[in-house]
Backbone as XML, in Angstrom:
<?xml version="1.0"?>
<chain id="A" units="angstrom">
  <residue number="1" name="UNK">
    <atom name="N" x="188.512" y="166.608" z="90.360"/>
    <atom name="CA" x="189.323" y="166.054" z="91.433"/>
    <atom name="C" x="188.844" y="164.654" z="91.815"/>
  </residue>
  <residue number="2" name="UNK">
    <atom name="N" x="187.541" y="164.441" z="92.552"/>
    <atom name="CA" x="187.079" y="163.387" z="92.565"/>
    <atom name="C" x="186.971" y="162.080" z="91.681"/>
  </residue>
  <residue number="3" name="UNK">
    <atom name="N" x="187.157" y="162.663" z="89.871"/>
    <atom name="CA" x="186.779" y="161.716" z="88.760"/>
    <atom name="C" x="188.489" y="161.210" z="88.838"/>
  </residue>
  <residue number="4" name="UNK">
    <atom name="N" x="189.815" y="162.189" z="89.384"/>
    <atom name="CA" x="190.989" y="161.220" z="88.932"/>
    <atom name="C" x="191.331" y="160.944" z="90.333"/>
  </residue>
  <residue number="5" name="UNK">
    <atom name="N" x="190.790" y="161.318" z="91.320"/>
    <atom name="CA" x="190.914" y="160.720" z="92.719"/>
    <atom name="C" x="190.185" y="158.976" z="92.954"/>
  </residue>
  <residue number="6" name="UNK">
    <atom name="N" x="189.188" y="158.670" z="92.100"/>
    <atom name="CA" x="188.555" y="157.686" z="91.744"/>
    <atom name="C" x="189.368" y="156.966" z="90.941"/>
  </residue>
  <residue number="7" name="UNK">
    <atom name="N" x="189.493" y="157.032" z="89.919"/>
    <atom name="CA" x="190.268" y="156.452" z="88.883"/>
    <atom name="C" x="191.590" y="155.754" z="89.640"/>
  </residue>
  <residue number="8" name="UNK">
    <atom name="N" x="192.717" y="156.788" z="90.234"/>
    <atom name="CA" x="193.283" y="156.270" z="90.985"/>
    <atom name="C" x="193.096" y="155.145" z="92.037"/>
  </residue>
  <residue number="9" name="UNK">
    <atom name="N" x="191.847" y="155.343" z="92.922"/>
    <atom name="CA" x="191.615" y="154.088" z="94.013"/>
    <atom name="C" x="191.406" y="152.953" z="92.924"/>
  </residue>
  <residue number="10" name="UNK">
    <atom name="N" x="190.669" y="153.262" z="91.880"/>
    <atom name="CA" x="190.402" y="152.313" z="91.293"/>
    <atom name="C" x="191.293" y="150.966" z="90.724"/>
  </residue>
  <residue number="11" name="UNK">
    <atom name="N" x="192.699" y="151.561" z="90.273"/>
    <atom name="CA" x="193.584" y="151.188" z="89.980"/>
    <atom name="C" x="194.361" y="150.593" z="90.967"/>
  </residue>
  <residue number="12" name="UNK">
    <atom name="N" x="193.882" y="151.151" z="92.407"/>
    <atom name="CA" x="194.543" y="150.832" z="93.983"/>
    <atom name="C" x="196.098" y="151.441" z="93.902"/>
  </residue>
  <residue number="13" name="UNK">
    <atom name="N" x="196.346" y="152.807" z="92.784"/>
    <atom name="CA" x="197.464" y="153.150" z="92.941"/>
    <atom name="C" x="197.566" y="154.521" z="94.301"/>
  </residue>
  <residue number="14" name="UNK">
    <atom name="N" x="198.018" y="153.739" z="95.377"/>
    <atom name="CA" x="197.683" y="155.010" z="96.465"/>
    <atom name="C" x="198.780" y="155.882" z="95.765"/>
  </residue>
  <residue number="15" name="UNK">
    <atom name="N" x="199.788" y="156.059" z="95.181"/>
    <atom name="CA" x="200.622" y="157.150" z="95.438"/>
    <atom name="C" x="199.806" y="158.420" z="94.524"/>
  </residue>
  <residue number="16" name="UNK">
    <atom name="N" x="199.245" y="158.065" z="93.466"/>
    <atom name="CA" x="198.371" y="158.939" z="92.971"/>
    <atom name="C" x="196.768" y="159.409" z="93.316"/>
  </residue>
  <residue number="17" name="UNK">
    <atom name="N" x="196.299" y="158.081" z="94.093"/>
    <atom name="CA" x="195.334" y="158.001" z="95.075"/>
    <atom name="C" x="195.377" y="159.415" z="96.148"/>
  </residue>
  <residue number="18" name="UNK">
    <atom name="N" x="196.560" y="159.564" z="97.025"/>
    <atom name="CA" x="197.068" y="160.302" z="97.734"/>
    <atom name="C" x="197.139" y="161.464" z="97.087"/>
  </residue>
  <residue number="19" name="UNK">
    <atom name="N" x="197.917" y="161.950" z="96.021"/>
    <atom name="CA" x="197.840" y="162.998" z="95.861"/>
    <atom name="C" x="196.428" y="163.877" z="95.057"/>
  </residue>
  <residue number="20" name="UNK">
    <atom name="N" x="195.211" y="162.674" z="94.850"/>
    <atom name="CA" x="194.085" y="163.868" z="94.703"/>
    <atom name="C" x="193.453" y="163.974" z="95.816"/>
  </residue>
  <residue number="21" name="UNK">
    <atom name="N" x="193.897" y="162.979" z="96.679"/>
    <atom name="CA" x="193.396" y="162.741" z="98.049"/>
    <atom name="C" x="193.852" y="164.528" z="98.602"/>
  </residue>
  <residue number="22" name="UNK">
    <atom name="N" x="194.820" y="165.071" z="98.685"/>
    <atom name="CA" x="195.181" y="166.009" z="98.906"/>
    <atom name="C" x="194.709" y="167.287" z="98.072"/>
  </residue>
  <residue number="23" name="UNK">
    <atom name="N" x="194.458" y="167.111" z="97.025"/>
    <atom name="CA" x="193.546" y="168.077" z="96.043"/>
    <atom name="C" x="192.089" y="168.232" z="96.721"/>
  </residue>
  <residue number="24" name="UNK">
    <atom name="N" x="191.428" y="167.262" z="96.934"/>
    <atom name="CA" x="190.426" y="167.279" z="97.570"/>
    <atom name="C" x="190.279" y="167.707" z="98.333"/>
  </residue>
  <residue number="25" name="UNK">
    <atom name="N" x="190.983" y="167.797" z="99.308"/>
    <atom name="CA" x="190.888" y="168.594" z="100.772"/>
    <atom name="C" x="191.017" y="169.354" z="100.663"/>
  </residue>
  <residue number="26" name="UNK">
    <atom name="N" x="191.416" y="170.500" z="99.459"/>
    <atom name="CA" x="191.721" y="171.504" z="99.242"/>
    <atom name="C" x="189.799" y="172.475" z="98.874"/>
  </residue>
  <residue number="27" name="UNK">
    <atom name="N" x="189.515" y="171.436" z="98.760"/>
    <atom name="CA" x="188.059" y="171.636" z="98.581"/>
    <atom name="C" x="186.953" y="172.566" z="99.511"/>
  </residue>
  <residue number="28" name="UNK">
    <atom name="N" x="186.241" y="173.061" z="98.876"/>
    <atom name="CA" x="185.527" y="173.736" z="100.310"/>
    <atom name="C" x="184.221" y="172.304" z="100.836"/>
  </residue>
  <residue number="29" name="UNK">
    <atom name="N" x="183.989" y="171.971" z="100.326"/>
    <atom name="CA" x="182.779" y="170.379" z="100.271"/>
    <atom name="C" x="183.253" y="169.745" z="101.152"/>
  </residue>
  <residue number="30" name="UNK">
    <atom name="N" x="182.743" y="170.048" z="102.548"/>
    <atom name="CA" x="182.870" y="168.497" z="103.373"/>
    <atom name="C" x="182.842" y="167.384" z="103.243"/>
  </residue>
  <residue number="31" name="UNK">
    <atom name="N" x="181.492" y="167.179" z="102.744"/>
    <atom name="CA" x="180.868" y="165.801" z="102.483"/>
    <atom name="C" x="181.500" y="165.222" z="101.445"/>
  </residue>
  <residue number="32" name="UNK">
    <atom name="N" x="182.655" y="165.728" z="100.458"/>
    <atom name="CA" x="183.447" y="165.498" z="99.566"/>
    <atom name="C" x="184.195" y="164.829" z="100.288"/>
  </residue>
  <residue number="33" name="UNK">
    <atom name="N" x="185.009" y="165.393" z="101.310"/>
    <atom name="CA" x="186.120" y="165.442" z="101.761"/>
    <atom name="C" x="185.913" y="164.014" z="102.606"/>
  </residue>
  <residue number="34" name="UNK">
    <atom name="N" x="185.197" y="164.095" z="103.273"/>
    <atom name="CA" x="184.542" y="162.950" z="104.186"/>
    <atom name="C" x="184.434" y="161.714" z="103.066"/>
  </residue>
  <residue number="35" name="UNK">
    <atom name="N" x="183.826" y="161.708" z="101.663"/>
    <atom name="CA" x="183.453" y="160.380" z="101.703"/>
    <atom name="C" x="185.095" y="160.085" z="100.992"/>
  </residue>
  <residue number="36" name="UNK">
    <atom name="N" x="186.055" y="160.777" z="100.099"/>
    <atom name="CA" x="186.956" y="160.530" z="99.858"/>
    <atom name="C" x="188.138" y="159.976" z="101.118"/>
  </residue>
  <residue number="37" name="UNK">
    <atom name="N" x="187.817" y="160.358" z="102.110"/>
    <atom name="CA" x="188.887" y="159.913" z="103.201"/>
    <atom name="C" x="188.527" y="158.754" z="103.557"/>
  </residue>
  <residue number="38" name="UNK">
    <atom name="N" x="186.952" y="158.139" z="103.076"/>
    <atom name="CA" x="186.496" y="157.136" z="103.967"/>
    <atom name="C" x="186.926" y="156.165" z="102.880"/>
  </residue>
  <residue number="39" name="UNK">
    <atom name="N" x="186.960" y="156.769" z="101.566"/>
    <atom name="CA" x="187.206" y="155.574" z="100.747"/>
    <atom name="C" x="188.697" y="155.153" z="100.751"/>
  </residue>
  <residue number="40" name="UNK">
    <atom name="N" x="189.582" y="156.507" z="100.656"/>
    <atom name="CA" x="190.751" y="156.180" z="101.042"/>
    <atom name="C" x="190.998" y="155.430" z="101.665"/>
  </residue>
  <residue number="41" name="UNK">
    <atom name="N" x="190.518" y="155.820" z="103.237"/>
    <atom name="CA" x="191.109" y="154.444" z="104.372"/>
    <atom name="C" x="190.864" y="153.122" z="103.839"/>
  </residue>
  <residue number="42" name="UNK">
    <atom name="N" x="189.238" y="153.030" z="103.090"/>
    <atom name="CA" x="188.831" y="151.431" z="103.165"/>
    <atom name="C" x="189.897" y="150.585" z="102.270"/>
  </residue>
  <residue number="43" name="UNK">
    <atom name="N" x="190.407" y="151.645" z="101.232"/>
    <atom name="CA" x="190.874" y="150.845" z="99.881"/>
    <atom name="C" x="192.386" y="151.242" z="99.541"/>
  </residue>
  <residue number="44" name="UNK">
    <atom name="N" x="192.806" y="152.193" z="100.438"/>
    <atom name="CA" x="194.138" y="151.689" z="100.040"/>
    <atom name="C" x="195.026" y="152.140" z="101.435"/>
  </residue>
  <residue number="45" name="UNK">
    <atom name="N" x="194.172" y="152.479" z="102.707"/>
    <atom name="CA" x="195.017" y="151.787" z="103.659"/>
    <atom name="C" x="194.491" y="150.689" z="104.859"/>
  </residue>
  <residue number="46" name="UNK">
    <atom name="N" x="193.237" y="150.265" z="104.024"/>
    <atom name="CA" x="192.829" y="149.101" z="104.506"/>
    <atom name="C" x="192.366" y="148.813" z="105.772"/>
  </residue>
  <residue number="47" name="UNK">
    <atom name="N" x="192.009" y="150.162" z="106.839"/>
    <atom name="CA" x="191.665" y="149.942" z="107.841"/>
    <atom name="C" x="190.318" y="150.086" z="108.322"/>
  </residue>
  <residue number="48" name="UNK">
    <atom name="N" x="189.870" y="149.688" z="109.562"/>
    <atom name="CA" x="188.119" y="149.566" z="109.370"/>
    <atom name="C" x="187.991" y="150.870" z="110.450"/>
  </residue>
  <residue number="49" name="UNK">
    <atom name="N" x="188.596" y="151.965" z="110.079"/>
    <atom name="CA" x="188.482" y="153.341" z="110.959"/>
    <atom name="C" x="187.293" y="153.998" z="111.056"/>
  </residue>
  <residue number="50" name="UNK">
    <atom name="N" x="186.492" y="153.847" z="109.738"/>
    <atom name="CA" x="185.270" y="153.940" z="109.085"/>
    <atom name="C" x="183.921" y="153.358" z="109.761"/>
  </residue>
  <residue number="51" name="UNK">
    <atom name="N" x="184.150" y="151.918" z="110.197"/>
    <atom name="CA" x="183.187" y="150.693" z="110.081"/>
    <atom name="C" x="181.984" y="150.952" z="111.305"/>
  </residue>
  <residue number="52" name="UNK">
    <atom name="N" x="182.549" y="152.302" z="112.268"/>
    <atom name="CA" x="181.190" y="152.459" z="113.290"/>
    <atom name="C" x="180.163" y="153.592" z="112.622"/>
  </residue>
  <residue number="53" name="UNK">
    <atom name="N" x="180.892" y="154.156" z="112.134"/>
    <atom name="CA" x="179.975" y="155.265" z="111.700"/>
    <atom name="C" x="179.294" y="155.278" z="110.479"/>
  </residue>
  <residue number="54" name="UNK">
    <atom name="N" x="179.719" y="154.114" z="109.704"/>
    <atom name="CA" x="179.197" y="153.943" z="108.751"/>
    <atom name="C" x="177.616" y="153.027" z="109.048"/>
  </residue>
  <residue number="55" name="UNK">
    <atom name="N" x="178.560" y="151.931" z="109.797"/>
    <atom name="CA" x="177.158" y="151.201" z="110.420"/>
    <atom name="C" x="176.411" y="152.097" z="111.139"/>
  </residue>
  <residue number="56" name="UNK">
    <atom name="N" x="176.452" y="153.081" z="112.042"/>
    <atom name="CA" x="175.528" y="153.772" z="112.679"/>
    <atom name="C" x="174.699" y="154.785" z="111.511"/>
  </residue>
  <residue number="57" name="UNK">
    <atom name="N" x="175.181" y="154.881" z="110.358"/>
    <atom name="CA" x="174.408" y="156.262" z="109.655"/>
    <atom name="C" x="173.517" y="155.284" z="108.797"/>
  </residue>
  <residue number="58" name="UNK">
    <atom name="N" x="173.903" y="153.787" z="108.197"/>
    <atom name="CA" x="172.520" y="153.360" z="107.365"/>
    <atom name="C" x="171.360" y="152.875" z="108.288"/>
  </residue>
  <residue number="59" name="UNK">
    <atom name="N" x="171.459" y="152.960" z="109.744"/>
    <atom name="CA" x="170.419" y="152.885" z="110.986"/>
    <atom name="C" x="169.264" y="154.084" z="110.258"/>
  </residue>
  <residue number="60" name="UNK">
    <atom name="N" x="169.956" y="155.034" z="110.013"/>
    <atom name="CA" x="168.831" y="156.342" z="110.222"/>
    <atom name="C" x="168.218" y="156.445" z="108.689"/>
  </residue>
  <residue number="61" name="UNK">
    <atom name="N" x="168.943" y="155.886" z="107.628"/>
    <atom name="CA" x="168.944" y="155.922" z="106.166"/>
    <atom name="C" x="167.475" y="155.068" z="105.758"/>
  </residue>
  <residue number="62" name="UNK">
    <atom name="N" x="166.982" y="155.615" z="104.392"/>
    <atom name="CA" x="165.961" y="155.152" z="103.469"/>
    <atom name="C" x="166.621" y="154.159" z="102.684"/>
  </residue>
  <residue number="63" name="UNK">
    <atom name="N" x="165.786" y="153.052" z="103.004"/>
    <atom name="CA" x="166.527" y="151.509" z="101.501"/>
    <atom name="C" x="167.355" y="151.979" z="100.156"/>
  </residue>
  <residue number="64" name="UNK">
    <atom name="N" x="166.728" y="153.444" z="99.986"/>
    <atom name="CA" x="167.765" y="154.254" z="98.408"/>
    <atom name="C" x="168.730" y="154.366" z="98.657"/>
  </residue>
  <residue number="65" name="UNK">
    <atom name="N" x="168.984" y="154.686" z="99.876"/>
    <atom name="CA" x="169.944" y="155.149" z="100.583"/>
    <atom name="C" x="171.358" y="154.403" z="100.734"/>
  </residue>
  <residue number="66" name="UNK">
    <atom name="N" x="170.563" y="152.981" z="101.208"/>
    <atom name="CA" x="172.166" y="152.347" z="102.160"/>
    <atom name="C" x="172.924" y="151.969" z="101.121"/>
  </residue>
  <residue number="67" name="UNK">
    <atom name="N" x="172.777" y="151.584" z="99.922"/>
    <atom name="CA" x="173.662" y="150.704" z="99.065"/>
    <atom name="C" x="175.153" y="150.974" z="98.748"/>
  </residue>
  <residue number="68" name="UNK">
    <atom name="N" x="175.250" y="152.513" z="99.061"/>
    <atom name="CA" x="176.889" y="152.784" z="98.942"/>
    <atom name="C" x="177.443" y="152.235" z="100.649"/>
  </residue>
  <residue number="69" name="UNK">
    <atom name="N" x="176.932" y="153.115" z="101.175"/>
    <atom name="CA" x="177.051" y="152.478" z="102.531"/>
    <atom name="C" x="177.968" y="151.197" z="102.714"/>
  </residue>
  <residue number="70" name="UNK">
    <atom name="N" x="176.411" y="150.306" z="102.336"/>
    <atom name="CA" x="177.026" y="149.001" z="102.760"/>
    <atom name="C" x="177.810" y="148.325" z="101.710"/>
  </residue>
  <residue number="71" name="UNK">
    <atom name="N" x="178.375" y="148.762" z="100.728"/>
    <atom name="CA" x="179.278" y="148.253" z="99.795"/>
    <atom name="C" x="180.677" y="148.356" z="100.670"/>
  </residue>
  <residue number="72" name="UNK">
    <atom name="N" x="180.860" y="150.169" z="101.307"/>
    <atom name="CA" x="181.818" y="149.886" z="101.832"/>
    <atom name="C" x="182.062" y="149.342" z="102.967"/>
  </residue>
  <residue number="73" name="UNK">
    <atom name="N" x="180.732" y="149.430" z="103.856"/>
    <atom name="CA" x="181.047" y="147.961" z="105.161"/>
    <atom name="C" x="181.732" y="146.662" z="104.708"/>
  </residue>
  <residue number="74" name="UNK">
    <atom name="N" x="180.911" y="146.510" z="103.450"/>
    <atom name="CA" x="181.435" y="144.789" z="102.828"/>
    <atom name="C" x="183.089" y="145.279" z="102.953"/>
  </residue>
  <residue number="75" name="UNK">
    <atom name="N" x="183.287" y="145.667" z="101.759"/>
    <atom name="CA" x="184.137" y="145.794" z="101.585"/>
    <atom name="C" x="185.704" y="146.466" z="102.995"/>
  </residue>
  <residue number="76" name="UNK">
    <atom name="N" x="184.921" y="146.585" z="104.357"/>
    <atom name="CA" x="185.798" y="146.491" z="105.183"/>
    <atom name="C" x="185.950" y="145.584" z="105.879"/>
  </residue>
  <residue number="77" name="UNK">
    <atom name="N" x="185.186" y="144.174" z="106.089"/>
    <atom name="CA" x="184.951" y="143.140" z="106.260"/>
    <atom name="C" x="185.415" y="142.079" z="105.556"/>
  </residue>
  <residue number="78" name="UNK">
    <atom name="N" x="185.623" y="142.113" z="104.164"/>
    <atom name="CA" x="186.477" y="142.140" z="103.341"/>
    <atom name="C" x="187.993" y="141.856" z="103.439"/>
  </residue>
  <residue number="79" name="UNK">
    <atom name="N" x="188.445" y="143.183" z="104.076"/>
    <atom name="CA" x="189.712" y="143.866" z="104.378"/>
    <atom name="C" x="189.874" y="143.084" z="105.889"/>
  </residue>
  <residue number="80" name="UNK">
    <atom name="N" x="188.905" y="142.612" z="106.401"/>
    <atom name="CA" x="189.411" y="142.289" z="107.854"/>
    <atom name="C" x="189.237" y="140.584" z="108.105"/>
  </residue>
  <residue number="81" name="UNK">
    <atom name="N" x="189.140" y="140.184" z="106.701"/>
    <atom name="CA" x="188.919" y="138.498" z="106.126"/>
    <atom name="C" x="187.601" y="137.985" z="107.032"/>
  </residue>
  <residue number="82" name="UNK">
    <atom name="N" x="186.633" y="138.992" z="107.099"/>
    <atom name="CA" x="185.297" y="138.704" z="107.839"/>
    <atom name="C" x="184.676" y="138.154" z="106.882"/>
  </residue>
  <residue number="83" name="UNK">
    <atom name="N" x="184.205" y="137.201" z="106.149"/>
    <atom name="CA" x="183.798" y="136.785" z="105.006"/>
    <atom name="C" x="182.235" y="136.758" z="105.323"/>
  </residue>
  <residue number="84" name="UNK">
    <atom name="N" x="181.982" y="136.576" z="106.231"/>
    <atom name="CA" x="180.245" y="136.233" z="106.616"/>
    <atom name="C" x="179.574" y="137.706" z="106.610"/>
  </residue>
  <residue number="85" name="UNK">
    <atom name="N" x="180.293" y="138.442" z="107.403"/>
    <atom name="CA" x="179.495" y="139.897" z="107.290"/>
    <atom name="C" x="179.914" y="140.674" z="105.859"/>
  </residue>
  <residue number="86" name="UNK">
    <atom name="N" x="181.142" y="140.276" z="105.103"/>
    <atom name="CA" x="181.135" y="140.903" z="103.713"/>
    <atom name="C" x="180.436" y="140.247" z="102.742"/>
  </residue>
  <residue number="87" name="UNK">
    <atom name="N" x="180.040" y="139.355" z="102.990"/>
    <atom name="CA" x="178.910" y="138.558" z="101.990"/>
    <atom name="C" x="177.421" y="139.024" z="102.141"/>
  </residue>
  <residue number="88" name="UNK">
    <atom name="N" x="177.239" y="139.324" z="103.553"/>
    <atom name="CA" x="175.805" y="139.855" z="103.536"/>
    <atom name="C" x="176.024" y="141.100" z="103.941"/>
  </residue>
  <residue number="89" name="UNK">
    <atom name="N" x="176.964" y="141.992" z="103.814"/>
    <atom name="CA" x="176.596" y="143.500" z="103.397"/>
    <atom name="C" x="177.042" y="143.761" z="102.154"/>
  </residue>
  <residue number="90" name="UNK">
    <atom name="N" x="177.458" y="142.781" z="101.166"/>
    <atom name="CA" x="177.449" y="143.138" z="99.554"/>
    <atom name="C" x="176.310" y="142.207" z="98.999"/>
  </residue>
  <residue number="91" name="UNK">
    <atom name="N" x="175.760" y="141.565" z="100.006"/>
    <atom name="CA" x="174.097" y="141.125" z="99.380"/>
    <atom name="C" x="173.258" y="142.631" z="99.748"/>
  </residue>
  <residue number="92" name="UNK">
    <atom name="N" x="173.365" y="142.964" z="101.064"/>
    <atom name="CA" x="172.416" y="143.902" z="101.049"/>
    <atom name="C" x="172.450" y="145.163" z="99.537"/>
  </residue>
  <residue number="93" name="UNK">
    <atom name="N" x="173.956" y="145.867" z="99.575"/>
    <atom name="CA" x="173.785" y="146.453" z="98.851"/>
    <atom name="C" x="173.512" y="145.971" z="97.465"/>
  </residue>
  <residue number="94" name="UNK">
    <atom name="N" x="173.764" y="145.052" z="97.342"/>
    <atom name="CA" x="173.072" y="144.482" z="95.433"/>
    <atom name="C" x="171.997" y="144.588" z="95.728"/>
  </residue>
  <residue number="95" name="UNK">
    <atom name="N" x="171.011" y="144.703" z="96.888"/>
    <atom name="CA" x="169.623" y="144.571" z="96.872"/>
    <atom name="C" x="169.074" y="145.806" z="96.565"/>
  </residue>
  <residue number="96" name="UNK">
    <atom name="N" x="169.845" y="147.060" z="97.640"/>
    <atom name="CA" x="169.549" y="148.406" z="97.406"/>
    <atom name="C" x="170.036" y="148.895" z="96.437"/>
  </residue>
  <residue number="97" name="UNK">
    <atom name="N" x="170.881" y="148.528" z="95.789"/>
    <atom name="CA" x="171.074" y="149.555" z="94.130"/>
    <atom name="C" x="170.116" y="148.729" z="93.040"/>
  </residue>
  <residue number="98" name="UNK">
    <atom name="N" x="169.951" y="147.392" z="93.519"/>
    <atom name="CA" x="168.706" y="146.815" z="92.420"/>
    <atom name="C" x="167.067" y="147.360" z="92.496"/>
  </residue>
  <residue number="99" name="UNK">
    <atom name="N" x="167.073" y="148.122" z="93.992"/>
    <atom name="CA" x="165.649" y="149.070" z="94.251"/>
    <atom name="C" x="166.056" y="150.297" z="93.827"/>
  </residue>
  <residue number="100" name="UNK">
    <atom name="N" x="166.571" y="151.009" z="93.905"/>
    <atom name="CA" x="166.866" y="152.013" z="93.174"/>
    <atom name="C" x="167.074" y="151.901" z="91.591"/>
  </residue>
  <residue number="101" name="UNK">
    <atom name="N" x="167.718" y="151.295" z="90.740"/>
    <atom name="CA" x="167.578" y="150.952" z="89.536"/>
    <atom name="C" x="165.894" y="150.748" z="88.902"/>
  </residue>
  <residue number="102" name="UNK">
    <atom name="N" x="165.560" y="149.512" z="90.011"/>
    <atom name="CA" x="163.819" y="149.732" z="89.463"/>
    <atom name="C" x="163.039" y="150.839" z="89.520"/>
  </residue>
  <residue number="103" name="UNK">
    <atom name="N" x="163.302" y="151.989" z="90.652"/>
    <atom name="CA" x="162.502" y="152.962" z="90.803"/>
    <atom name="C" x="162.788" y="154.238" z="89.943"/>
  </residue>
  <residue number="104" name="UNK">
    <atom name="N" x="164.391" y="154.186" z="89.980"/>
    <atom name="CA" x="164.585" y="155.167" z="88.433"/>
    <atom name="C" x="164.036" y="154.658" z="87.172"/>
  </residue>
  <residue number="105" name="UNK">
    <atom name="N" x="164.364" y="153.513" z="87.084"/>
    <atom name="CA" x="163.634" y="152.741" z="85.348"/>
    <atom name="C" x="161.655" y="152.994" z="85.257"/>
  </residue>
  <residue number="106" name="UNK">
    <atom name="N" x="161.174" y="153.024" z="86.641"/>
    <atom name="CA" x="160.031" y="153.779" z="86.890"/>
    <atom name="C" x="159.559" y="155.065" z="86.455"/>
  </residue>
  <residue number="107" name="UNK">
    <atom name="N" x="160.600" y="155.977" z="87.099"/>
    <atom name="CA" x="160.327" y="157.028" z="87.031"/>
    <atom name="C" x="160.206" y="157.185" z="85.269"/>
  </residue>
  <residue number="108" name="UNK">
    <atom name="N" x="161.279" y="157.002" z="85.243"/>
    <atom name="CA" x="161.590" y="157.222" z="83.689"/>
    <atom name="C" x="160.545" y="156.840" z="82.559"/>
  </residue>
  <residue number="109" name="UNK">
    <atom name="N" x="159.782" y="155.431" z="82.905"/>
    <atom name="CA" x="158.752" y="155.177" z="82.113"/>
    <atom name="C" x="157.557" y="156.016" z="82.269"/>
  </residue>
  <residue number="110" name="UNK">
    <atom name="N" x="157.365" y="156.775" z="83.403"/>
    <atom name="CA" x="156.145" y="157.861" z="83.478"/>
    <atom name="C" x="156.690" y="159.202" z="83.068"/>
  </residue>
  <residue number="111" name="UNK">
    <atom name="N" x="157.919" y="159.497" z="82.695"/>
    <atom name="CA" x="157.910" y="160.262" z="82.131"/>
    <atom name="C" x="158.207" y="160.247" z="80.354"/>
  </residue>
  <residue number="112" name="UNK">
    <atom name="N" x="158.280" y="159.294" z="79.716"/>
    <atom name="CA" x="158.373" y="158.922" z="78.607"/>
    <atom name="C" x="157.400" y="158.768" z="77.708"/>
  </residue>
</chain>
């Protein structure tokens, strides 16, 4: 559900967007359900419905943590032609998926 619910945003085709959007909910997975609605809103109905709670949850989050996060802050900032705060919350997150990348490429060399 999620892999053609993706595919769809990806394409930004909501009408098919929508209908795994609705598959999904059919789901027992909250946290499914939750991040698909959040992506929904950001990306294909464009509103920043999202933008408090998102900012309030990478407050409590580990640096591994925020990089999805704040991709989609950027990216609602973005959507709201805020150019200053979508530039430095898609710097932050290039920073946090570039710490995470090093610490998996880590891991991986101690176990190799």
């Amino acid at each position: 559900m999620m892999k053609g619910f993706n595919y769809f945003i990806g394409l930004n085709d909501a009408k098919n967007a929508k209908k795994y959007l609705t598959k999904v909910d059919c789901s027992s997975n909250e946290q499914m359900k939750q991040e698909a609605h959040r992506v929904y809103n950001i990306y294909i109905l464009k509103n920043d419905h999202d933008l408090p709670a998102l900012l309030e949850e990478i407050e409590g989050m580990e640096d591994s943590q925020r990089g999805v996060h704040e991709f989609l802050i950027s990216r609602i900032y973005k959507n709201k032609n805020d150019w200053e705060n979508a530039q430095k919350y898609e710097h932050l997150s290039k920073t946090h998926f570039a710490f995470v990348d090093q610490q998996t490429s880590q891991k991986l060399k101690k176990h190799a």
